[in-house]
C-alpha positions as CSV (number, residue, x, y, z in Angstrom):
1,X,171.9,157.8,-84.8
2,X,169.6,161.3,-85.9
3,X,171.1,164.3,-85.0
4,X,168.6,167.0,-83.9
5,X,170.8,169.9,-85.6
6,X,173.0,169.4,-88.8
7,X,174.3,170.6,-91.4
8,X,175.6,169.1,-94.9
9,X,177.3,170.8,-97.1
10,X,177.2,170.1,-100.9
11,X,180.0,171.0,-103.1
12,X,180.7,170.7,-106.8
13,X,183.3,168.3,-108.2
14,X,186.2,170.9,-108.0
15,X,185.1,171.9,-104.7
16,X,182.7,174.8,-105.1
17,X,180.6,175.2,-102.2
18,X,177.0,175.5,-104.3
19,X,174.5,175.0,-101.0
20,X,174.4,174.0,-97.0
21,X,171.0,171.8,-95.7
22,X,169.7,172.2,-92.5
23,X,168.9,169.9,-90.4
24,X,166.7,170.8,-86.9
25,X,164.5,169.1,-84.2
26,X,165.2,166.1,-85.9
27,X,164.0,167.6,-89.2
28,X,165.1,168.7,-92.7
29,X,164.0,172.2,-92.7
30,X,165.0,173.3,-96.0
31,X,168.7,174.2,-98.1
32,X,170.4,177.7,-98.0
33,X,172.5,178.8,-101.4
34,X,176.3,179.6,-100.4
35,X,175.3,183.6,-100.4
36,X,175.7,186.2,-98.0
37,X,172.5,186.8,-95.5
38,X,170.7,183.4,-96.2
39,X,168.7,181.9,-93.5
40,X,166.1,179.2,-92.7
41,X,164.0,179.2,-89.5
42,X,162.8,176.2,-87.6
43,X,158.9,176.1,-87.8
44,X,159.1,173.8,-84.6
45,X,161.4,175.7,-81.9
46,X,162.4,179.2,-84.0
47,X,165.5,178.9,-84.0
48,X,166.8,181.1,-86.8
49,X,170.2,179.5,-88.8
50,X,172.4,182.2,-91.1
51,X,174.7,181.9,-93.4
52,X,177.3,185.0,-93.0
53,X,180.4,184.4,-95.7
54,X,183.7,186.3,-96.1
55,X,186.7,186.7,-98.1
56,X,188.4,183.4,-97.1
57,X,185.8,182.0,-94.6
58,X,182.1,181.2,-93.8
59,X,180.4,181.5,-90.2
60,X,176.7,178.9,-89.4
61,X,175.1,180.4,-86.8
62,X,172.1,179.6,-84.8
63,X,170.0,182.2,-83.0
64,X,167.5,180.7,-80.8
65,X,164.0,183.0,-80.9
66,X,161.4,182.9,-78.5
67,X,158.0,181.1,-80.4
């Protein structure tokens, strides 16, 4: 079953988050570094995902924008 959003997230052995690929519309659109303010956009349907991290905590959001 493909997922039309998704996200993996690649860690190092002792659990280091080092990066987070995007999945959307079906499609790998590209890999975000674990840093503050990172985004990818969907070339397809716009939609804009960010990467916002805190002290003890992370937030993936998706923002839909008009094409």
């Amino acid at each position: 079953m493909t997922k039309a959003k998704d996200y993996r997230i690649n860690q190092l052995a002792n659990g280091q988050i080092i990066s987070i690929e995007i999945k959307c519309c079906g499609n790998h659109i590209g890999e975000i570094r674990f840093l503050d303010g990172e985004t990818r956009t969907c070339t397809i349907c716009g939609t804009e995902h960010s990467l916002k991290v805190h002290h003890n905590h992370f937030h993936l959001s998706r923002i839909k924008h008009p094409n």
